[in-house]
C-alpha positions as CSV (number, residue, x, y, z in Angstrom):
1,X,4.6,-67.2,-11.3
2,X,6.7,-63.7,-11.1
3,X,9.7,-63.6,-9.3
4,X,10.2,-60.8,-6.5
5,X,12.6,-58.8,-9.1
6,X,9.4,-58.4,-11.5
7,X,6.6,-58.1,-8.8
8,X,8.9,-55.0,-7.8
9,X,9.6,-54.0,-11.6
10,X,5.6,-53.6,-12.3
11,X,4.7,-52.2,-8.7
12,X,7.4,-49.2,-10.1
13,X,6.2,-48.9,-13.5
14,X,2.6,-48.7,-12.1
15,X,3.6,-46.2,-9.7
16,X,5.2,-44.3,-12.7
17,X,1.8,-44.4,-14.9
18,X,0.0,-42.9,-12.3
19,X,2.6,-39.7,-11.8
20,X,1.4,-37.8,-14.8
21,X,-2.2,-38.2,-13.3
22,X,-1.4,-37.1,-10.1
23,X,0.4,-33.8,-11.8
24,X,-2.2,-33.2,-13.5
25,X,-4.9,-33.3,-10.3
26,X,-2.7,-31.1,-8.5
27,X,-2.7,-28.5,-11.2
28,X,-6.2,-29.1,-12.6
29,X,-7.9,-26.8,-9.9
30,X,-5.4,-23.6,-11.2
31,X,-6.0,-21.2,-13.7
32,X,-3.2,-21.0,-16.5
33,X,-1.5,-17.8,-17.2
34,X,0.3,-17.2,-20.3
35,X,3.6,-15.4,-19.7
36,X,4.8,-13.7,-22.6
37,X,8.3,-12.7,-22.2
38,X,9.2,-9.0,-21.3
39,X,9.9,-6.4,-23.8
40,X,13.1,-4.3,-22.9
41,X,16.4,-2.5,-23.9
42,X,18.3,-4.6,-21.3
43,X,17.6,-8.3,-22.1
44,X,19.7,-9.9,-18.8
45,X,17.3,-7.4,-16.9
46,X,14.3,-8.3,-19.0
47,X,15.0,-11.9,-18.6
48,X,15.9,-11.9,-14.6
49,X,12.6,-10.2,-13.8
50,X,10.4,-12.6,-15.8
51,X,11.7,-15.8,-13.9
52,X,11.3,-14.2,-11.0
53,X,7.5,-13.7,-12.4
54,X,7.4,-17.7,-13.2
55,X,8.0,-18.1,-9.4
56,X,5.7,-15.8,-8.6
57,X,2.4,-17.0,-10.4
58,X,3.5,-20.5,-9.6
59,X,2.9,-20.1,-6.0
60,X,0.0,-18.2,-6.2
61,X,-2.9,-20.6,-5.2
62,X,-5.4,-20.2,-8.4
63,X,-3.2,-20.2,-11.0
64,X,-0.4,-21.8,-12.7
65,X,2.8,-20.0,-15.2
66,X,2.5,-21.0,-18.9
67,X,5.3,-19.3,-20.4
68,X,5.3,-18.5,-24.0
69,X,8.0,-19.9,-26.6
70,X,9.0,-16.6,-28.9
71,X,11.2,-19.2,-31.5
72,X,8.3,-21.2,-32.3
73,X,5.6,-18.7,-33.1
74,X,2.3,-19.2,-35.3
75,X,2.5,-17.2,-38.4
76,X,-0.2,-14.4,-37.2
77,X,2.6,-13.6,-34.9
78,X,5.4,-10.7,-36.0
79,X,9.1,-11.8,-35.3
80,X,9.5,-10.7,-31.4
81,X,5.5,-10.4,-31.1
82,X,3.4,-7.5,-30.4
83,X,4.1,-5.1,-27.9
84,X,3.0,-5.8,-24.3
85,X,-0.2,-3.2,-25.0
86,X,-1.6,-4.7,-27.0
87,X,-3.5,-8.2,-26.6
88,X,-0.9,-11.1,-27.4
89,X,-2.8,-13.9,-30.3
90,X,-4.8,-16.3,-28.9
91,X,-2.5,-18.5,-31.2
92,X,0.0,-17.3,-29.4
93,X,-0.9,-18.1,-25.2
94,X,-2.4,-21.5,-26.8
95,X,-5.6,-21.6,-25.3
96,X,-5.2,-20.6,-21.5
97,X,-7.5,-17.8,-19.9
98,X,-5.2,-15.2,-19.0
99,X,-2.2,-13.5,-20.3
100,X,0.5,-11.5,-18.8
101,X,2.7,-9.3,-20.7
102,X,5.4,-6.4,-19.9
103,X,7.9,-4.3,-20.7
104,X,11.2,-3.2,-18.3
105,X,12.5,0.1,-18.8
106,X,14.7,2.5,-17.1
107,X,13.1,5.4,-14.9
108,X,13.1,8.7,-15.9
109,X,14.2,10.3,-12.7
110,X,16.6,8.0,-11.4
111,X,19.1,5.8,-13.6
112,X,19.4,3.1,-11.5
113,X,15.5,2.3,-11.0
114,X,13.4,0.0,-13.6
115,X,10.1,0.7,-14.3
116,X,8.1,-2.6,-14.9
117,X,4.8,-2.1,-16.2
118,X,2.3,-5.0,-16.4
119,X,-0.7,-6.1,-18.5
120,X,-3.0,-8.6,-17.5
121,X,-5.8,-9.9,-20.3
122,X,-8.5,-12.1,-21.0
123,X,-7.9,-14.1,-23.7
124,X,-11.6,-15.2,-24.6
125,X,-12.9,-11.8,-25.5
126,X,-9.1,-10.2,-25.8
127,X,-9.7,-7.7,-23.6
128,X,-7.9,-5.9,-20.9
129,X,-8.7,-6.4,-17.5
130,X,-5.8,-4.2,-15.5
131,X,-2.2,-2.9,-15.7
132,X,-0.2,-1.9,-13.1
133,X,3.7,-0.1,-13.2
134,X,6.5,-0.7,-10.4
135,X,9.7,0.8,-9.8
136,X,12.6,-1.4,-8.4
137,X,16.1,-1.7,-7.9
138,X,16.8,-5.1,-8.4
139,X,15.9,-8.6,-8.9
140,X,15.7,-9.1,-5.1
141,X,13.2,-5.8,-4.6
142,X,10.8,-7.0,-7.5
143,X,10.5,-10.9,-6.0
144,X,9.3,-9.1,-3.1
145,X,6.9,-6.5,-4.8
146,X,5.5,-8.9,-7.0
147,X,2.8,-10.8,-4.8
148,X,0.9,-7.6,-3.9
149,X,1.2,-6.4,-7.3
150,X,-0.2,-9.8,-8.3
151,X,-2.6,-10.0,-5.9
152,X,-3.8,-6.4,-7.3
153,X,-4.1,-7.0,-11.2
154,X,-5.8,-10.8,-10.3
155,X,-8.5,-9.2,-8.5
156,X,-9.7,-7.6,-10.7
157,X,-10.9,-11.0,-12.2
158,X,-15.1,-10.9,-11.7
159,X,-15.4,-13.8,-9.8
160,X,-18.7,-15.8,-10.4
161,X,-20.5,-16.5,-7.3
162,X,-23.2,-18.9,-8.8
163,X,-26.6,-19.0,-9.5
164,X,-28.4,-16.1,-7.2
165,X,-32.0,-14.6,-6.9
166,X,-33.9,-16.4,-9.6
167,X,-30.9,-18.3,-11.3
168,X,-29.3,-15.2,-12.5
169,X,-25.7,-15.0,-11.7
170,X,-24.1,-12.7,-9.4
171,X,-20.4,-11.2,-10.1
172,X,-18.3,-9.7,-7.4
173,X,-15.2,-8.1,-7.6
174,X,-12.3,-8.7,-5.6
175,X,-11.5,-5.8,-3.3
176,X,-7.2,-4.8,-4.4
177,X,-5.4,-4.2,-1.4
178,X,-1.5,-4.2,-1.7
179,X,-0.5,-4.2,2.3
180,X,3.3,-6.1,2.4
181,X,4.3,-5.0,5.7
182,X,3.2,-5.2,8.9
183,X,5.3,-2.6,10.3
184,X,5.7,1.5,9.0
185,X,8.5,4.1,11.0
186,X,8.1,7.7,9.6
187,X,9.6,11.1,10.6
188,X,8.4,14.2,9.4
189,X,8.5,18.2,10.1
190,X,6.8,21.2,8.9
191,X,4.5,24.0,9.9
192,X,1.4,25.9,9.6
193,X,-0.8,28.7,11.6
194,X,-3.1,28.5,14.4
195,X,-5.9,30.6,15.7
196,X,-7.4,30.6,18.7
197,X,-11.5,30.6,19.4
198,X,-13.4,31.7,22.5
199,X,-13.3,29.3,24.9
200,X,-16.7,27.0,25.4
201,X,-16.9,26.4,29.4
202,X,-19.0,29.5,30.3
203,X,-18.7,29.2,33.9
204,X,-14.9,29.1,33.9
205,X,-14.5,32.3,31.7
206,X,-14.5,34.8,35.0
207,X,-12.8,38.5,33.8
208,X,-10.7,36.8,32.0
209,X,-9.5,38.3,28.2
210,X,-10.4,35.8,25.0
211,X,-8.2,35.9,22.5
212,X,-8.7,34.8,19.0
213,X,-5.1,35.6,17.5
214,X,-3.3,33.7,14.4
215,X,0.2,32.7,14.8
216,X,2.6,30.2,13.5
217,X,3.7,27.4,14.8
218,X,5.7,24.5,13.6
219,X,6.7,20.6,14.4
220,X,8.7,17.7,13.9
221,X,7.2,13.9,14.3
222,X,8.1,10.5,14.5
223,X,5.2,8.0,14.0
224,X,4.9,3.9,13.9
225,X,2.4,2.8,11.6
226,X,1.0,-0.7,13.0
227,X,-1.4,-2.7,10.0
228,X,-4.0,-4.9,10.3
229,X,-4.0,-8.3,9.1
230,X,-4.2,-9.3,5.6
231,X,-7.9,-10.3,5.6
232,X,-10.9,-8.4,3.2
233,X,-12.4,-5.4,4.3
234,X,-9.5,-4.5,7.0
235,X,-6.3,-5.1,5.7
236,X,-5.6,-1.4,4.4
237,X,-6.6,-0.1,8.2
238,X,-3.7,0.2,10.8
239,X,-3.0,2.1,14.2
240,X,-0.1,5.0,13.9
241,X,1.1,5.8,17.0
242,X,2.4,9.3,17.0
243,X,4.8,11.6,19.3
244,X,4.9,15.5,17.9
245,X,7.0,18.0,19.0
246,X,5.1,21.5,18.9
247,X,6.4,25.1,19.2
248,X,3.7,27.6,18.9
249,X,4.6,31.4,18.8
250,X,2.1,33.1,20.9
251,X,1.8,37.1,20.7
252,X,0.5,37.9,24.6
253,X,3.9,35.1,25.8
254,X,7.0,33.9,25.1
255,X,6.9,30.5,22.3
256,X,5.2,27.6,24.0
257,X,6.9,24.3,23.9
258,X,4.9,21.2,23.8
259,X,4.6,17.1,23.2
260,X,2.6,15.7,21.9
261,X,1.2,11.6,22.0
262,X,-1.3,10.8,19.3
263,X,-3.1,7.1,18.8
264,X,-4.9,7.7,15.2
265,X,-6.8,5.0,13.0
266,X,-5.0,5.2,10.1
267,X,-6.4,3.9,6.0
268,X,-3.8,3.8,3.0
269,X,-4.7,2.5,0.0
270,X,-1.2,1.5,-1.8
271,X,-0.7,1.2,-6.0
272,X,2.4,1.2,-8.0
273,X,4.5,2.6,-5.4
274,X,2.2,5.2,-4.6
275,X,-0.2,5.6,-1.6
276,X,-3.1,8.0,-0.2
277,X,-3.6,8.0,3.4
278,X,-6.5,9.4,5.9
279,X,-6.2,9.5,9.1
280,X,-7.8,10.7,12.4
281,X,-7.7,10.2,16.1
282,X,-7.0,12.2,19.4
283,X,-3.9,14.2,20.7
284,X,-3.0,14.6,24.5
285,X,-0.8,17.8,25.4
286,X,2.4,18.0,27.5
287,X,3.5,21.3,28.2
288,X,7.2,21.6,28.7
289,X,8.1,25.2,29.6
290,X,6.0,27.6,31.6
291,X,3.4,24.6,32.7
292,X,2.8,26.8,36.0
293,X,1.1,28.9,34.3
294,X,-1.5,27.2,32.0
295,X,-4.3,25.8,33.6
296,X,-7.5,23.7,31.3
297,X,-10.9,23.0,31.8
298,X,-10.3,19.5,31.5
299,X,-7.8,16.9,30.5
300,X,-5.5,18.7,28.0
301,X,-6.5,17.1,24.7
302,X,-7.9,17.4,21.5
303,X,-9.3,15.9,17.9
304,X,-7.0,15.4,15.0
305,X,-7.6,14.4,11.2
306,X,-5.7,14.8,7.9
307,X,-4.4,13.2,5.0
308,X,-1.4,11.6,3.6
309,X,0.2,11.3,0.3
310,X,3.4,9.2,-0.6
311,X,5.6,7.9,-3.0
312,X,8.3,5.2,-3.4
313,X,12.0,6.5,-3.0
314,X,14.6,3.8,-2.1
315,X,13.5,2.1,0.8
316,X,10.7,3.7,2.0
317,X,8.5,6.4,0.8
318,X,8.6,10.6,0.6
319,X,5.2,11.8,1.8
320,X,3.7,15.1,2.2
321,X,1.4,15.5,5.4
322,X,-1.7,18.1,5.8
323,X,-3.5,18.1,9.3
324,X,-6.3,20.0,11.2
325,X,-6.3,19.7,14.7
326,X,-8.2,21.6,17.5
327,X,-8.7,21.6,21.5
328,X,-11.3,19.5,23.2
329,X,-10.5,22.0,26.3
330,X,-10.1,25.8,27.1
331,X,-6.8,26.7,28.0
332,X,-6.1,29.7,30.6
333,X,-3.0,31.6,30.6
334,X,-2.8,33.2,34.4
335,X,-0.1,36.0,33.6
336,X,-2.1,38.0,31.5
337,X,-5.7,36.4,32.1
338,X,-5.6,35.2,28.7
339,X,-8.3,32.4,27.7
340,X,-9.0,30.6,24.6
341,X,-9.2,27.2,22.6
342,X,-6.4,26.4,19.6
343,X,-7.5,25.4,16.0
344,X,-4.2,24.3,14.1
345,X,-3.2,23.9,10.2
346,X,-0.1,22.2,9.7
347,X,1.2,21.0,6.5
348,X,4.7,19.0,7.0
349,X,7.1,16.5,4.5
350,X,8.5,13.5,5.9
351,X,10.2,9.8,5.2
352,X,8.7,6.9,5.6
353,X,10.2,3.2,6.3
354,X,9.0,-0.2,5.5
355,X,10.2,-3.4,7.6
356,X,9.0,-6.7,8.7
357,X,7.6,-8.2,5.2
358,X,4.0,-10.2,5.1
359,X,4.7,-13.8,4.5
């Protein structure tokens, strides 16, 4: 009979047969990715910004890192490989379905920004599927940038659903969304022009004189962007939440000062540092000089809708901002027996930040 020592010495070395198995069923349902080391003029950079990418695909749910030994390679292979555009050798990735390559280079515009551009391919029929570019500062900046940008090129991975309608199969795409924050502050400040229609409420209009003069008028904003939750179909939705500070220069009175509080429905659609916004919602007017002598219809309000267009810059983003807005009442000046209803064009720049990061 066995002694307790070498009962306990085969229970271990049991235990340590059986690791490799387990390993192996916890990484058997992911999807290896070949990770071909970055091309670059700056090796430490090159080399910081591909672990960071090992850590990245490893915690992604569907698929696992496989980096790529450049010492050893296969002889259909050029000495330092072929560059990142161009499909690495299947030889080369060793059998796994996808293959990520790169390059790191500094940006044009600003010395101390990297440009990482990205390639994702299919190895079976060495083809391209997507590349993306990123701009970052530092190692620190592109461990937080690279799960949306990720997320982006893997989804565009046709995903088969199965046998459909008849037994023929059915491929979907994944819809790319790249939402990281949950949180968007943004000040901006332009002008633009307004003109002023007839009024609409017929039995309000009395003697009074319509006008329907253009003037300027310009603004300054501050705006919180609120998103929605990362889930399909809603994720690139949010509420912005707007207060505007209007001066309108009016020829028939002196310039009329005004606030304004604006909930809008807001959709961005982000890539590579870039983003195009629409947006749209309604405005509610505060008067703050003169307000005894305006009187409205109704409740002092009105439609707004425009679009956005940003791009990265440090922390946040530079964005240009082009809106139409008009009255939803007629608005009666009693001095000179004016009456009329605003349409506005404003085009303003602004800053945008980014906090509170998507875990």
């Amino acid at each position: 009979m066995m002694n307790r020592f070498t009962q306990r010495a085969l229970i271990v070395i049991i235990l340590i047969s059986f690791l490799p198995l387990s390993l192996f069923a916890q990484s058997s349902g992911r999807q290896a990715v070949a990770l071909v080391p970055y091309w670059g003029r700056n090796q430490e950079v090159a080399e910081e910004f591909g672990e960071e990418l090992f850590d990245s695909v490893d915690a992604m749910e569907d698929f696992r890192p496989s980096p790529v030994d450049m010492l050893n390679l296969p002889p259909d292979v050029p000495e330092g490989g072929f560059p990142p555009y161009i499909c690495p050798s299947p030889s080369l990735t060793r059998g796994t379905p996808y293959a990520l390559t790169g390059e790191v280079f500094p940006n044009e515009d600003d010395p101390e920004l990297w440009d990482v551009m990205m390639y994702l391919w299919e190895m079976e029929e060495s083809k391209l599927l997507r590349a993306d570019k990123m701009s970052v500062y530092d190692r620190e900046e592109i461990r937080e940038g690279y799960p949306g940008m990720l997320e982006w090129l893997f989804s565009w991975i046709p995903k088969d659903l199965g046998p459909q309608d008849g037994g023929i199969p059915r491929v979907i795409w994944s819809t790319p969304t790249e939402p990281t924050r949950w949180f968007y502050f943004g000040l901006r400040a332009g002008g633009g022009f307004t003109m002023n229609s007839n009024p609409r409420d017929e039995t309000l209009r009395g003697n009074r004189e319509y006008v329907t003069n253009n003037y300027e008028n310009i603004n300054a904003a501050l705006h919180m962007l609120i998103s929605m939750p990362n889930i399909a179909l809603i994720s690139n939705f949010g509420i912005q939440l707007e207060g505007v500070f209007h001066m309108e220069r009016e020829p028939y009175a002196e310039p009329a000062l005004s606030v304004w509080a604006s909930p809008l429905l807001r959709y961005t659609y982000r890539w590579a540092g870039n983003y195009f916004s629409g947006l749209g919602g309604v405005y509610f007017n505060f008067p703050l000089n003169n307000i005894e002598n305006y009187s409205y219809s109704s409740i002092p309000m009105g439609w707004t809708a425009g679009i956005n267009l940003g791009t990265k810059a440090g922390p946040g983003s530079l964005f240009m901002d082009i809106r139409f807005s008009q009255d939803l009442m007629d608005t009666f000046y009693d001095i000179t027996m004016n009456a009329y209803r605003r349409n506005m064009l404003t085009i303003s720049a602004g800053y945008e930040f980014r906090i509170a990061t998507r875990n």
